[in-house]
Structure formats: C-alpha cells, structure tokens
C-alpha positions in Angstrom: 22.7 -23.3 17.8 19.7 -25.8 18.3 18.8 -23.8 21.5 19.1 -20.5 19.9 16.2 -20.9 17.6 14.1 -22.1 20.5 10.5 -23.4 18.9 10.1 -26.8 16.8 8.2 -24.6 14.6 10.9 -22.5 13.6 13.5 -25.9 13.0 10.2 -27.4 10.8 10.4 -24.2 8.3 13.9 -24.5 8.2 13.9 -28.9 7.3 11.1 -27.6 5.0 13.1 -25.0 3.4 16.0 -27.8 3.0 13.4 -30.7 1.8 11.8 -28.6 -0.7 14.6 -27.1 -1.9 17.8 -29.9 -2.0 14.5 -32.3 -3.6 13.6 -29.9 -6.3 16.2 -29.9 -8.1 20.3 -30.2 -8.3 21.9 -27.1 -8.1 23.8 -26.5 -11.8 26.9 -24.4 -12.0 29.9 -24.5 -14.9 32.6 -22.1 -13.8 31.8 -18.9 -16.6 28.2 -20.0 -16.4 26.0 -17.8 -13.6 23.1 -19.0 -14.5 21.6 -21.7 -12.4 18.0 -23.5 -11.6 16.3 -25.1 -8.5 13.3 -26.8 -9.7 11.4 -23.9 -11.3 13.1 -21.0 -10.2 15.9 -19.4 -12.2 17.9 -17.0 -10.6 19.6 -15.1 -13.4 22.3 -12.4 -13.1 22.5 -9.1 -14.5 25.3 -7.4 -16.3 28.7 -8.5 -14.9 26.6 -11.2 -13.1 25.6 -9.1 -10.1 21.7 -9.1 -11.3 20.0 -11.8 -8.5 16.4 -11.4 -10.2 14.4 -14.3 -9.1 11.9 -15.7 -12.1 9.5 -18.7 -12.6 10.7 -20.4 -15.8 8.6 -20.0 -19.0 6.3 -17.4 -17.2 6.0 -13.7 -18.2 6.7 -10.9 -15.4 3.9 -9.0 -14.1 2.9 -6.1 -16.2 3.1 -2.6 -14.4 -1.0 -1.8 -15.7 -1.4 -5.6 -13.9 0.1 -4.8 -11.3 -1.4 -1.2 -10.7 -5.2 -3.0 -11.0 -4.0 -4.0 -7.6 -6.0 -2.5 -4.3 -3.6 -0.9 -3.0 -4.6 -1.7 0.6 -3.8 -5.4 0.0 -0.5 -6.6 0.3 1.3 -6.7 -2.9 2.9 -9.8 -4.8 5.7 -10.3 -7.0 4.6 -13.1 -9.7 7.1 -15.8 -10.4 9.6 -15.5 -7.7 11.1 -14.6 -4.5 13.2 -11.8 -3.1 13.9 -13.3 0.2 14.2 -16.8 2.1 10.5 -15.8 3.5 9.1 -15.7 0.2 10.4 -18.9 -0.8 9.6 -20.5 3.1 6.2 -19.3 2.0 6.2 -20.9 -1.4 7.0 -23.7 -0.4 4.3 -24.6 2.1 2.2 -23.0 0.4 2.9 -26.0 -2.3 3.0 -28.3 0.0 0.7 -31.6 1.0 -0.7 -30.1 4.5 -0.3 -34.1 5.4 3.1 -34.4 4.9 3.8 -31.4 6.5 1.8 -32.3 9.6 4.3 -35.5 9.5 7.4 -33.3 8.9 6.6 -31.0 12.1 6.4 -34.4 14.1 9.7 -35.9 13.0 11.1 -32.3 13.9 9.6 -32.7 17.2 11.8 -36.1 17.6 14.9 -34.8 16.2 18.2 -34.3 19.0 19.9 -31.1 19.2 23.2 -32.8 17.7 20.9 -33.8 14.5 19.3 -30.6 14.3 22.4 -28.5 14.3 23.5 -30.6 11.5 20.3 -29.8 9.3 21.3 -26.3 10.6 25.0 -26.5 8.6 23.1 -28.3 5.6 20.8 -25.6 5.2 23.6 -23.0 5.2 25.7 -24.8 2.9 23.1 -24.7 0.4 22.0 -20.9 1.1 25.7 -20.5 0.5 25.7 -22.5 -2.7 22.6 -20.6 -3.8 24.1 -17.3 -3.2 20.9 -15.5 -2.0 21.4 -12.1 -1.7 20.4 -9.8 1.2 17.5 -7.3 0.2 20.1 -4.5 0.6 22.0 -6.2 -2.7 19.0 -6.4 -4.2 18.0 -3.0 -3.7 21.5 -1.9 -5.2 20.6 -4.0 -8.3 17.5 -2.7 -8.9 18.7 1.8 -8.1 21.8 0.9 -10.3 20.0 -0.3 -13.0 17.2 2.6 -12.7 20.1 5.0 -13.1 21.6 3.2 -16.3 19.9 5.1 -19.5 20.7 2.8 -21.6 18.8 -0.1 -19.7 15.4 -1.8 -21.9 12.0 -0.5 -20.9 11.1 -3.9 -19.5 14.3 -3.9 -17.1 13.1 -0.7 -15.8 9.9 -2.4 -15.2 11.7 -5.2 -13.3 14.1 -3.6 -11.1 10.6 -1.3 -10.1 8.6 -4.1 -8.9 11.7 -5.4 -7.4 12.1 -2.0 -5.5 8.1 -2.3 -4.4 8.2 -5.2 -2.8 11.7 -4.4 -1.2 10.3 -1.2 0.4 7.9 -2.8 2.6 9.7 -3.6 5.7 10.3 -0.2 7.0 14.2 -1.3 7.7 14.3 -1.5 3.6 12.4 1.4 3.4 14.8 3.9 5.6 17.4 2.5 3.3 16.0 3.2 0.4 17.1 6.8 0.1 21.3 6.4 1.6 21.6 4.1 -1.4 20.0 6.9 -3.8 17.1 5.2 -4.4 14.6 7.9 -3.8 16.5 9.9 -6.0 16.0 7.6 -8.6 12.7 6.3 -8.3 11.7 9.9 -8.1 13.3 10.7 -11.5 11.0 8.1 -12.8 7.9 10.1 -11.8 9.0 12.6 -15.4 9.1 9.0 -17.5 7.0 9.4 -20.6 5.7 5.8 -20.0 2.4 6.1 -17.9 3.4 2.7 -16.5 6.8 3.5 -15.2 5.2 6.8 -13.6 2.4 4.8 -11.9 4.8 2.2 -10.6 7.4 5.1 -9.6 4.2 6.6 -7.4 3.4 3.5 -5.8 6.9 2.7 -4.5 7.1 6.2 -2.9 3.7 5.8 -1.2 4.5 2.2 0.2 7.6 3.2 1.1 6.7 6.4 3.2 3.4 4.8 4.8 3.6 5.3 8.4 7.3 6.8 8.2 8.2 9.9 8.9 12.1 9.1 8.1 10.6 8.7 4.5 7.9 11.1 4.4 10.9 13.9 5.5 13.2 12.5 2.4 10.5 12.6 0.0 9.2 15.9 1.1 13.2 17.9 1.0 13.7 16.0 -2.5 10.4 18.2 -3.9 7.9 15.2 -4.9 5.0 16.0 -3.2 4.0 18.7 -6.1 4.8 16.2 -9.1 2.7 13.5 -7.3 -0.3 16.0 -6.7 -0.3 17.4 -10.6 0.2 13.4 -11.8 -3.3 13.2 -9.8 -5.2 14.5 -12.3 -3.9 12.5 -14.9 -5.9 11.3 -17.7 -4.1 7.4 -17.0 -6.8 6.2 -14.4 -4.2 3.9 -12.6 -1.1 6.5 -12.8 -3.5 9.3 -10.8 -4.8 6.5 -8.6 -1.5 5.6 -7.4 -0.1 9.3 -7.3 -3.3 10.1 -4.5 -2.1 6.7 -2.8 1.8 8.7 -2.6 0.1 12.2 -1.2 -2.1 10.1 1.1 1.0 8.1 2.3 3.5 11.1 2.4 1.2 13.5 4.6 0.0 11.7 7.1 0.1 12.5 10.1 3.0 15.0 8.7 2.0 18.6 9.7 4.9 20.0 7.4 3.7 17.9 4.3 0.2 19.1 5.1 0.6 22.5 4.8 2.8 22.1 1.6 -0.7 20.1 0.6 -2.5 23.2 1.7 0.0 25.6 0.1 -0.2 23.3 -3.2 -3.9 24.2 -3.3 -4.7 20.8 -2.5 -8.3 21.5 -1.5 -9.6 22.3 -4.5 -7.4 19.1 -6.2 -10.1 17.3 -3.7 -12.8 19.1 -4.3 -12.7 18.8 -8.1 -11.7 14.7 -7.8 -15.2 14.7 -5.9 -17.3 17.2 -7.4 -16.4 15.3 -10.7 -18.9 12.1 -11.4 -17.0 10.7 -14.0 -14.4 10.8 -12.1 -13.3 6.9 -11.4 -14.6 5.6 -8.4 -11.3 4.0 -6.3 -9.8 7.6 -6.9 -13.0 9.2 -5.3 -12.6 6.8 -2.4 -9.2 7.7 -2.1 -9.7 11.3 -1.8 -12.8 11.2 0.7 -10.4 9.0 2.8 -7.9 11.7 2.7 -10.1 14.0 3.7 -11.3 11.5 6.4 -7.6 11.5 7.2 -6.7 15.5 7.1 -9.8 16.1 9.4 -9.0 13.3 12.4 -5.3 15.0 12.2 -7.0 18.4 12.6 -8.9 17.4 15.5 -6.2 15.6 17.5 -4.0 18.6 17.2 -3.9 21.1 19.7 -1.1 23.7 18.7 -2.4 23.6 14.7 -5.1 26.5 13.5 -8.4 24.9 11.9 -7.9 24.9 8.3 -10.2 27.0 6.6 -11.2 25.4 3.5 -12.4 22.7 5.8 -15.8 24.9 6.5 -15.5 26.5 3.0 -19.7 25.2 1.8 -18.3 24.6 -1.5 -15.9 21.8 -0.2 -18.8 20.6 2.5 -21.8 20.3 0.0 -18.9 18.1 -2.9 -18.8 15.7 0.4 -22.1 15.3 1.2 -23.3 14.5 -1.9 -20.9 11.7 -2.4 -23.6 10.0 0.0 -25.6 9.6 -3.4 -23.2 7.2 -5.0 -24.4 3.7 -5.1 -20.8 2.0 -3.9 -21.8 1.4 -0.8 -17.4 1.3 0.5 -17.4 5.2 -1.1 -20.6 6.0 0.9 -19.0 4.2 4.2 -15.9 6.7 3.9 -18.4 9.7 3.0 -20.2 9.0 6.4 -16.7 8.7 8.2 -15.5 12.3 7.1 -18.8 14.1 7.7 -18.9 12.6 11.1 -14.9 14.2 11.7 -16.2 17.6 9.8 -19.5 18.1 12.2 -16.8 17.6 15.3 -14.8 20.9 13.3 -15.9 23.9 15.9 -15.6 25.8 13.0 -18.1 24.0 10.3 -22.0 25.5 11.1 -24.9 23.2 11.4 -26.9 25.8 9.5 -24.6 25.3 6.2 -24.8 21.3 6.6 -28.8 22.0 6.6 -29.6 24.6 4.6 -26.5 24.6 2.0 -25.6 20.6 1.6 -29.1 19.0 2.4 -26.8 16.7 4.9 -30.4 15.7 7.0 -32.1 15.0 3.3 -29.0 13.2 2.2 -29.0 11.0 5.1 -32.5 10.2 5.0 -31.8 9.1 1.6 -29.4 6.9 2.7 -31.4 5.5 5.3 -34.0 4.5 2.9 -31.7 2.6 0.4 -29.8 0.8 3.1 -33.5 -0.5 4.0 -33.6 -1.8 0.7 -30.6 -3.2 1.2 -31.0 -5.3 4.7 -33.8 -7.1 2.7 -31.0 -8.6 0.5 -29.5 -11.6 2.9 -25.7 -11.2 1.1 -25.8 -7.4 1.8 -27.6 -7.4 5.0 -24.8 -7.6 7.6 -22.9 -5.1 5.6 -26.0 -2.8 5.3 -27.1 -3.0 8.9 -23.3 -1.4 10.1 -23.5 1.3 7.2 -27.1 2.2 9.1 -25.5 2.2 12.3 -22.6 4.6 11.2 -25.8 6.7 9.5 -27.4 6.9 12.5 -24.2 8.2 14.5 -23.2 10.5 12.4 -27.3 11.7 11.9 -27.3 12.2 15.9 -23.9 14.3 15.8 -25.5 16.2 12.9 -28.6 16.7 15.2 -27.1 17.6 18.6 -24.8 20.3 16.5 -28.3 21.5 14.6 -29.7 21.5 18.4 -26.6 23.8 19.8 -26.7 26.3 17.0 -30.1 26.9 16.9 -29.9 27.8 21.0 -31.1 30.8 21.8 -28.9 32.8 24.7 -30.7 33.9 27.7 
C-alpha cells in the first residue's frame, strides 16, 4: 500500500489530512442523532438523513447575487465548506503554520513503510467514521432535492451551488445528465427568482465548457433558446451568466452554432454592443464570443462563411467598441477585428470608409500613449499597442490588396 502511493508528498497530505482532522475535534455520534461536528465543520443530513451538505458553523451560505458578482473565468468557491477530501486537504494547509508543515513533510520522509501503511488504515477508519460521500451522492442529494416542490427557496439555493461546484471535473460533469440533473437544473432556468435562474445558467455553462458530451445534452433538451432570450434580461447578473451558458454551449459546436445563427443570434450581439448602457462584463462577453465564432469560422474548411459576419452594421457595432475606456473590452475588441479582417469575405473598403477602423485605431494609439506614461499601466499599455499595431498592419495589407488594380 505504502509503495502504491509512491511520493512522500502524497503520504504528507494524507498525515496532514489525519493531524488536522483526528486534532480538531472528537467525532460526536448518539445512535438517532446524524448530526455530527469536526472542529468547525458540521456535516448535517437532509431529510431521512441522506443530506451530506458540508457548512462552517455560525456562518451564513453564500448568496446566489454574491456568488454571481463572481468573474466567471476564476475558479469558483463554495463558502464554509467542503464537497470532497481535496477541499478539505486544501483547507487544511491552507490553515496551517507553513513551519510545522515543513517539519511534518520531514518526519514523513523518516517514516517505514510498516508505519506508514498504518497511518494509511487510521486515515480510512476515520473517512469511514466520517462518512464522506462520493460527489456522485452528492450530486443525487442536490437533483433530488431540485426536483422536490415542496423544498424552501434557500435549499434550492444550496443544492445549486452544490451542483456548481460538483460540475467542474468533467467526470461529474458527463454525469450530470444520466442522474437527471440537466433536466432539473434546466427547469430552474423558468424559476420566477432571478437568483435561481442566474445560478441555473451558470451550472449549465461550467458544466458544458469544453465538452461536447454536455454541450450535445444541453443542446437535444432545447436550452440554448431560453439561455439566449434570458440574455437580455433586465437582472444584470442573470443575462451575464446566461451569455457565459451560450458562450460555453457553442463552442467549438458547429450544430449549436447554427441553432445560434438560426436563433438570430447576430443581432442578440449586435444590440448587447451597439447598446452603451449596456453593462460592461456583458459587452466583454459578447465581443469574446464574437472573437470566438470568428476563429471557429476560420479554422473550418467544410463550413460556408457566415454572412452576418461582413454585414457593416455588425462590423461598424465592433469597431466602435474600441472607444470604450476599459482597456480588457478594448483588448478583446482588437482580438475580433484582427479574426474579422482574416474573413475573405469582410472588404477593406467597408472597414475604411463605413467603420472608421484606421481613425478608430489611431485613436487608440493616442490614448495608450497616454497611458505608457502612467508606470502601473505601462506594461499593460505597451502589449495593448502591440496588438494595435498588428491588427493596424493586417488592416493595411487588406486596404493594400483591395485597392490593387489588375493588369
């Protein structure tokens, strides 16, 4: 068993695990009672005792509206507990003194394979003694409570933050829908709270991210078209996380895509840009997406060029996103003209004449200048001009090709 695990490193997380768990606290358990404590956590069970929710004692969940404030390219955290051994391995060092822990991994070093396999058996007894549940139970939990009508609004809540962090690993993920979870969380997309509809979005676009085995389930259940009308919701964070789920969904998905298309999911773009007011993480979100529709375009080889992609309507709402002042929503502007100008069917003549792309960038240029004289934005400044100045010489060399006259 000692051999098995193979690297002192892994045996010090494990001791670790045991140290900070068996010194914590002592495990209480009265026959009818299935409530029980180790140091701060409470593990509490649902009805008929089969609810494992893990929470920090005296401290309040995570609010959905909290929890939506979140970027959604950051890895996402569940407040006041843990789903999974890892999550309470990494609690625990991250409470830890980095001393002692230096000292810890040495005595691990010096341990025999005969007293290491017996930490080994100590460690399992607890785990048994605890009970943890495997993330498919937890899963179950959190889809059978979902489908129960009669559950409180603040257990829905629970079981879907329990369901968001669950469908990260893409094992949990492809699970997700053979134990009716997508049916359920999709449901929840028609909620009448704006909170449970915002959460409900979120879990399908983590869950479908880079997965086609998702993207397919989501796709045949019909969500795409609920997510893309909950876009233009007037709840900032519920249409912010319902462009995150159509991001997620169709990329790289040709079939999603030209449901997108078929949805009239240009012009949802085009208005989300066009639109000043609009909120701007949901503007960044959509120029990525259109970042992200074009790079697909061009790497394909069987698929026709889209045509709305060239429409000088659609172009000129793009450009002029170069005038905003957040400098991350200008970054991702530059990124999708430079896929747009690679389009063989976009004309260099509409970019000029039509969007004012050269005028645009030479605004640009003159307010990263600004900018580089400012010492905490000048490294991020100077790699915005370079990006300019690439996608300026693209613009150029198509300008130069267009304006060719045949001999």
């Amino acid at each position: 068993m000692a051999k098995a695990l193979g690297k002192p490193l892994t045996f010090f997380f494990l001791i670790l695990l045991w140290e900070t768990t068996a010194a914590a606290a002592i495990v209480a358990s009265d026959g009818d009672n299935k409530n029980f404590s180790v140091g701060r956590l409470f593990w509490a069970t649902a009805k008929d005792g089969s609810d494992l929710l893990v929470k920090a004692e005296g401290e309040d969940s995570t609010s959905a509206a909290a929890a939506a404030t979140a970027s959604a390219d950051e890895h996402d955290e569940f407040e006041g507990g843990f789903s999974s051994l890892d999550g309470m391995l990494q609690w625990a060092i991250g409470h830890s003194d980095p001393r002692k822990l230096k000292e810890k991994a040495h005595d691990v070093q010096r341990l025999s394979a005969n007293e290491l396999e017996k930490r080994q058996l100590e460690i399992k007894e607890l785990m048994e003694k605890l009970k943890m549940p495997s993330d498919p139970e937890l899963m179950q939990i959190a889809i059978a409570d979902l489908s129960n009508s009669s559950i409180s609004l603040a257990d829905r809540h629970r079981a879907l933050h329990e369901l968001l962090i669950l469908v990260e690993p893409i094992d949990n993920a492809n699970d997700l829908n053979k134990l009716g979870g997508l049916v359920a969380v999709i449901r929840e997309l028609n909620n009448s709270e704006p909170e449970i509809r915002t959460t409900s979005a979120w879990i399908l676009g983590k869950a479908s991210q880079n997965n086609p085995v998702v993207q397919k389930q989501i796709l045949e259940l019909g969500a795409l078209s609920k997510l893309m009308k909950m876009v233009k919701s007037s709840f900032t964070e519920e249409a912010i996380k319902a462009l995150y789920a159509v991001s997620a969904v169709i990329r790289n998905n040709f079939d999603g895509q030209e449901l997108f298309y078929a949805e009239a999911g240009h012009v949802m773009l085009q208005e989300i840009m066009s639109n000043s007011r609009t909120d701007v993480r949901l503007r960044r979100k959509c120029i990525f997406l259109v970042a992200d529709l074009v790079e697909c375009q061009l790497q394909s080889t069987k698929k026709a060029e889209v045509p709305f992609f060239s429409n000088h309507l659609f172009l000129k709402s793009v450009v002029d996103l170069t005038a905003s002042t957040d400098l991350d929503l200008q970054e991702k502007t530059l990124m999708a003209i430079r896929s747009l100008l690679q389009l063989t069917t976009t004309e260099a003549l509409v970019f000029k004449n039509f969007c004012d792309l050269g005028g645009a960038l030479e605004r640009m240029r003159k307010q990263l200048e600004e900018l580089m004289a400012e010492e905490f934005q000048r490294e991020y400044a100077r790699d915005l001009e370079s990006l300019r100045r690439e996608v300026e010489f693209i613009f150029h060399r198509k300008l130069e090709k267009a304006t060719l006259v045949p001999t």
